[in-house]
Kinemage of the C-alpha trace (Angstrom):
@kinemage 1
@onewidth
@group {chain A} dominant
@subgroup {mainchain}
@vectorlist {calphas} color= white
{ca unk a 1} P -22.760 -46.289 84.424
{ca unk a 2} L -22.571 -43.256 82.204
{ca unk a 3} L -25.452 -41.197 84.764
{ca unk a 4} L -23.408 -42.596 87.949
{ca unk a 5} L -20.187 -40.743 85.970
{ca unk a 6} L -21.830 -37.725 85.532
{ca unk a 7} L -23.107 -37.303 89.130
{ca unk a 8} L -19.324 -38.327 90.422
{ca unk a 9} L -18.523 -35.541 88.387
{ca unk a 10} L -20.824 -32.886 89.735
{ca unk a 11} L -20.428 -33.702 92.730
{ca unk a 12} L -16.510 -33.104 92.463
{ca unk a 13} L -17.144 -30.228 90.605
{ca unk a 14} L -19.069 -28.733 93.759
{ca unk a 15} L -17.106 -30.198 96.282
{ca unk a 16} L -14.365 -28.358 94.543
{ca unk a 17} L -16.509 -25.112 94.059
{ca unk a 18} L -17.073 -25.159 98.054
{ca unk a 19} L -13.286 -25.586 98.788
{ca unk a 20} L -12.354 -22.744 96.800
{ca unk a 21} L -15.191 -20.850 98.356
{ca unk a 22} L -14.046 -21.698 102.046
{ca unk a 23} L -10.089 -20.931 101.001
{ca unk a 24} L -11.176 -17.423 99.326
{ca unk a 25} L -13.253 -16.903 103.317
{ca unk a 26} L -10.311 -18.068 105.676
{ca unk a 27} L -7.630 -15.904 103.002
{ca unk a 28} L -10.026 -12.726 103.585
{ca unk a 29} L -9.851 -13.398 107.292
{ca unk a 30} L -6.195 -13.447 107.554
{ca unk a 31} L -6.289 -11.081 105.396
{ca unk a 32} L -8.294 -8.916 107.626
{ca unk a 33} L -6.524 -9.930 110.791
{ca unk a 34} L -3.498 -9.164 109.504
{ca unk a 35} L -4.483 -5.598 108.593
{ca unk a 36} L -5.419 -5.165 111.745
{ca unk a 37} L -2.433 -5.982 112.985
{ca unk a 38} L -0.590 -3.695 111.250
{ca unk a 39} L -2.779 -0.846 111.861
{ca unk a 40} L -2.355 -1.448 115.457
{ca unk a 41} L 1.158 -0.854 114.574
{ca unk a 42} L 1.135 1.489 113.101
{ca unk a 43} L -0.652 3.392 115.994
{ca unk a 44} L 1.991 2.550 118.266
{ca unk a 45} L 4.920 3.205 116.601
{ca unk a 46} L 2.673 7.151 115.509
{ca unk a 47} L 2.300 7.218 119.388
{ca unk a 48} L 6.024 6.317 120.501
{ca unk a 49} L 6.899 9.510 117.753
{ca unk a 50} L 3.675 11.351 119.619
{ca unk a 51} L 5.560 11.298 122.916
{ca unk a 52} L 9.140 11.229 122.216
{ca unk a 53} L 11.223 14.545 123.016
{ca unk a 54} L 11.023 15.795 119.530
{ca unk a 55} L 7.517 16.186 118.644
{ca unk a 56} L 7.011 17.158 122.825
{ca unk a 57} L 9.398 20.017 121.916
{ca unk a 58} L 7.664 21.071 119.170
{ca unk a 59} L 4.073 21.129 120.748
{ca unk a 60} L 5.948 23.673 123.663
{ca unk a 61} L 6.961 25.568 121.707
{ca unk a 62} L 3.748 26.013 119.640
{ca unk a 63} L 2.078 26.615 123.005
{ca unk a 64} L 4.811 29.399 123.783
{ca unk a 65} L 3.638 31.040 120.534
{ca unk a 66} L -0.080 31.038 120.887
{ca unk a 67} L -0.145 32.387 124.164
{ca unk a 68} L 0.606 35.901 125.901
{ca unk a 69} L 2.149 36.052 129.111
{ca unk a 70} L -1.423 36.279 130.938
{ca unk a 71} L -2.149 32.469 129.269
{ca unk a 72} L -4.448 34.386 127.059
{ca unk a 73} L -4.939 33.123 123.263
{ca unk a 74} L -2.872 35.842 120.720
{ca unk a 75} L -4.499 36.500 117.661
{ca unk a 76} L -3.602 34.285 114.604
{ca unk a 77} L -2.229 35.666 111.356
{ca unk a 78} L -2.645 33.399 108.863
{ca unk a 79} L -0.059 35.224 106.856
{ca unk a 80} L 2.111 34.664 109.258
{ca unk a 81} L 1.556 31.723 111.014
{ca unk a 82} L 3.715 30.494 114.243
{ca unk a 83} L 6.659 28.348 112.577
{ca unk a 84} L 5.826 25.586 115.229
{ca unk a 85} L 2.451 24.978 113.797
{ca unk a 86} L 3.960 23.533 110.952
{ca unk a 87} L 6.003 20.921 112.664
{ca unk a 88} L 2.814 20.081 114.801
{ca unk a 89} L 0.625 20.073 111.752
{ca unk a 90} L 3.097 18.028 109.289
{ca unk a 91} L 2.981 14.890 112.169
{ca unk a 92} L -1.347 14.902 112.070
{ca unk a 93} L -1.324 15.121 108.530
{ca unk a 94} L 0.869 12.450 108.295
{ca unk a 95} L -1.613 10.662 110.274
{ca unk a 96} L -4.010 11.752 107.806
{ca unk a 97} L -2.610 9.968 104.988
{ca unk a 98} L -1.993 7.002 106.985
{ca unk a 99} L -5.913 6.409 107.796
{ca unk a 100} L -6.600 7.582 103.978
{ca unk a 101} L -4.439 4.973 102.753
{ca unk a 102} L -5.802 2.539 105.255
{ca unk a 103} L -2.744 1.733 107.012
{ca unk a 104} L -4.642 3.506 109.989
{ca unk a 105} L -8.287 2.993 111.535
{ca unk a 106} L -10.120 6.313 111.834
{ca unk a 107} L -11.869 4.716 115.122
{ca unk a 108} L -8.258 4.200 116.443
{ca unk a 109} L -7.167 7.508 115.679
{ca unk a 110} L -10.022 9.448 117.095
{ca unk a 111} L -9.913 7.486 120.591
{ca unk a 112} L -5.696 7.672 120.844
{ca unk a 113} L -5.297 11.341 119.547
{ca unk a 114} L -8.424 13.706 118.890
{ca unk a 115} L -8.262 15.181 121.948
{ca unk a 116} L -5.278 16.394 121.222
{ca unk a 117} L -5.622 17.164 117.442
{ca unk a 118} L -8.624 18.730 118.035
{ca unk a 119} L -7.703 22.113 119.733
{ca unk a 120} L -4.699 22.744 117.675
{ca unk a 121} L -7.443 22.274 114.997
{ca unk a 122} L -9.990 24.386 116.259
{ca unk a 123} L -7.084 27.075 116.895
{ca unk a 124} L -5.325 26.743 113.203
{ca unk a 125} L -8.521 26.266 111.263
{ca unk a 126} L -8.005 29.659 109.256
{ca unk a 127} L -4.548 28.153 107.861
{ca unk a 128} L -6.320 24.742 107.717
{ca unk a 129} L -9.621 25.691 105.919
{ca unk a 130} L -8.765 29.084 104.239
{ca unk a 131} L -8.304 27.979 100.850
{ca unk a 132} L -7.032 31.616 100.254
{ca unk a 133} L -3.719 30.970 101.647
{ca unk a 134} L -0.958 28.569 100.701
{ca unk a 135} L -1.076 26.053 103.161
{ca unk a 136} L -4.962 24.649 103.181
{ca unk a 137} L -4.058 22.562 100.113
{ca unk a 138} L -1.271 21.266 102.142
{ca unk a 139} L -3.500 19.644 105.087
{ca unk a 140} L -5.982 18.263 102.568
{ca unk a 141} L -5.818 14.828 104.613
{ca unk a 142} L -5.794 15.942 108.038
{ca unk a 143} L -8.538 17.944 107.352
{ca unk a 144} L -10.683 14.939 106.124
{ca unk a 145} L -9.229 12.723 109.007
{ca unk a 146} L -10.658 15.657 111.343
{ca unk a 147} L -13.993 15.817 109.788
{ca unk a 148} L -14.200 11.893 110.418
{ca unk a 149} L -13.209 12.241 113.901
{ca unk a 150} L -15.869 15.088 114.293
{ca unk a 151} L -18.201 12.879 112.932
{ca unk a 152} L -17.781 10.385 115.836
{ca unk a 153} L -17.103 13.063 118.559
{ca unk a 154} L -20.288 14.490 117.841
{ca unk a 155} L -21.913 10.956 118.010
{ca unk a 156} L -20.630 9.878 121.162
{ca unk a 157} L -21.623 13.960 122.325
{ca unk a 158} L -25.273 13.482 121.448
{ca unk a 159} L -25.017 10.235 123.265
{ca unk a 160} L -24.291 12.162 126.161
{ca unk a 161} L -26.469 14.617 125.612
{ca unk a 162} L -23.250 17.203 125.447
{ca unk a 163} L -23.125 20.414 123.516
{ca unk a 164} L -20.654 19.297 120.585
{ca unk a 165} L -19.809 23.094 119.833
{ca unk a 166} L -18.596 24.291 123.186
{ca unk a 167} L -16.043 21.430 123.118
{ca unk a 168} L -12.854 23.673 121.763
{ca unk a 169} L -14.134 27.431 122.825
{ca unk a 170} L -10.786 29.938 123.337
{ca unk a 171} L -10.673 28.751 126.865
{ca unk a 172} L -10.272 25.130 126.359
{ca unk a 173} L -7.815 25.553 123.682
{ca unk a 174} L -5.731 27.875 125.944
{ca unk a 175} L -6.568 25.154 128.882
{ca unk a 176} L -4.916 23.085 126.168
{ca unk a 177} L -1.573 25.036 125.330
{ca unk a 178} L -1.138 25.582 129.183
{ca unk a 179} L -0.991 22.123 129.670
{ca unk a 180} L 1.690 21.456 127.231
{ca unk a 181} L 3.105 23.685 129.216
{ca unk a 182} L 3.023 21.790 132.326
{ca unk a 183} L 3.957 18.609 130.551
{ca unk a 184} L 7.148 19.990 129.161
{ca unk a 185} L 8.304 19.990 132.879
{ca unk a 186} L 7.579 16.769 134.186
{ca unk a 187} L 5.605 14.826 131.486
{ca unk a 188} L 2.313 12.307 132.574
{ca unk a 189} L 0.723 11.617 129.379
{ca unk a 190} L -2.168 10.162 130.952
{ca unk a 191} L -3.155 13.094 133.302
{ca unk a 192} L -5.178 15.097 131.010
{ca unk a 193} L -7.700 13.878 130.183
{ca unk a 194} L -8.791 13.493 133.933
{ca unk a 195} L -8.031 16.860 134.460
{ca unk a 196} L -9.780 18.059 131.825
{ca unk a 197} L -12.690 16.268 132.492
{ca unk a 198} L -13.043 17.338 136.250
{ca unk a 199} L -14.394 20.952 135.313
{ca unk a 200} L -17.634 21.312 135.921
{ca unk a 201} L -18.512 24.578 133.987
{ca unk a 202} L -17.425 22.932 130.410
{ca unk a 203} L -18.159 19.709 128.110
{ca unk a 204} L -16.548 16.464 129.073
{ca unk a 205} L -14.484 15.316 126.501
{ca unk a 206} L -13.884 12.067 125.139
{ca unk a 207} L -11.533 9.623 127.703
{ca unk a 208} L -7.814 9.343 125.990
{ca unk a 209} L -6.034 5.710 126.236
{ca unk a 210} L -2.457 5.560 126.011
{ca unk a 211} L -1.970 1.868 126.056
{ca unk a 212} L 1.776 1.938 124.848
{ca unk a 213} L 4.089 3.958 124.375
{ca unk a 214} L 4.093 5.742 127.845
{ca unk a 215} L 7.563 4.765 129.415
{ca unk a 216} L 9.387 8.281 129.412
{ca unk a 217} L 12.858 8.387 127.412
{ca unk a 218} L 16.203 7.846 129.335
């Protein structure tokens, strides 16, 4: 009677170990599922603030600044930065901190916004990187989101057997600013990437899905 207790009791005792076990497994996938959730959220509400008038404003008039009157590239002082680059810069840092703190995927970020990031990047780096001035400790987290996204551009590149550093010459970041041109007079969010990826003479870049957020503002 007494051995017949004492295997009713270990076998509770498991039975109870294994529930507790399969609870702590389905509370770590709704747990999971749920941050997901959120981060896709998060992305769409970052790419709703991405397209709206303001931060479209802002990127025009960065593009005004950068370029002469030929569409050249002007020289960049990083004493004396163009005052747009700040309001550009502020909104990818704040995605930055997003992915740092996890409310953000890096994957997500990189295929919704790097090809966008990435030029004004590639154009700023000396206020971004120079830890000489006052700004670079600033953009500490949009510098390590960029270096992430790098990472994975330059997978997917070799995958493609592309040449990762001709991606963001002078030419494709004024290609860049001249389209923010165009856009600020009748703006098609989803046109760029094709026509960026239709010349022949330069690296295609990676294919950019905008799949909210799109509907132009009344």
């Amino acid at each position: 009677m007494i051995q017949n207790w004492t295997e009713a009791e270990a076998i509770a005792t498991a039975l109870l170990v294994l529930t507790s076990m399969a609870g702590i497994i389905y509370a770590g996938v709704q747990l999971r599922h749920e941050r997901q959730y959120r981060a896709v959220s998060n992305l769409e509400k970052q790419l709703a603030f991405f397209h709206s008038s303001k931060f479209r404003e802002a990127r025009r008039r960065l593009a005004v600044e950068r370029l002469n009157e030929r569409g050249d590239l002007l020289a960049l002082s990083a004493d004396d930065p163009p005052t747009a680059a700040f309001e550009v810069l502020d909104f990818y840092e704040h995605l930055g901190l997003l992915v740092k703190k996890s409310h953000l995927e890096l994957y997500d970020v990189w295929h919704t916004f790097y090809e966008w990031i990435q030029p004004v990047y590639a154009d700023l780096r000396s206020i971004l990187e120079d830890k000489s001035n006052s700004w670079s400790d600033h953009y500490s987290d949009l510098r390590r989101m960029m270096h992430g996204m790098d990472r994975i551009q330059q997978q997917r590149m070799r995958r493609r057997e592309g040449d990762h550093g001709r991606l963001w010459s002078d030419a494709r970041i004024c290609e860049h600013y001249q389209y923010e041109l165009e856009a600020a007079e009748g703006y098609v969010p989803a046109r760029r990437s094709h026509r960026l990826s239709r010349r022949r003479d330069q690296t295609p870049i990676a294919d950019l899905t905008l799949e909210s957020a799109q509907k132009q503002e009344n």
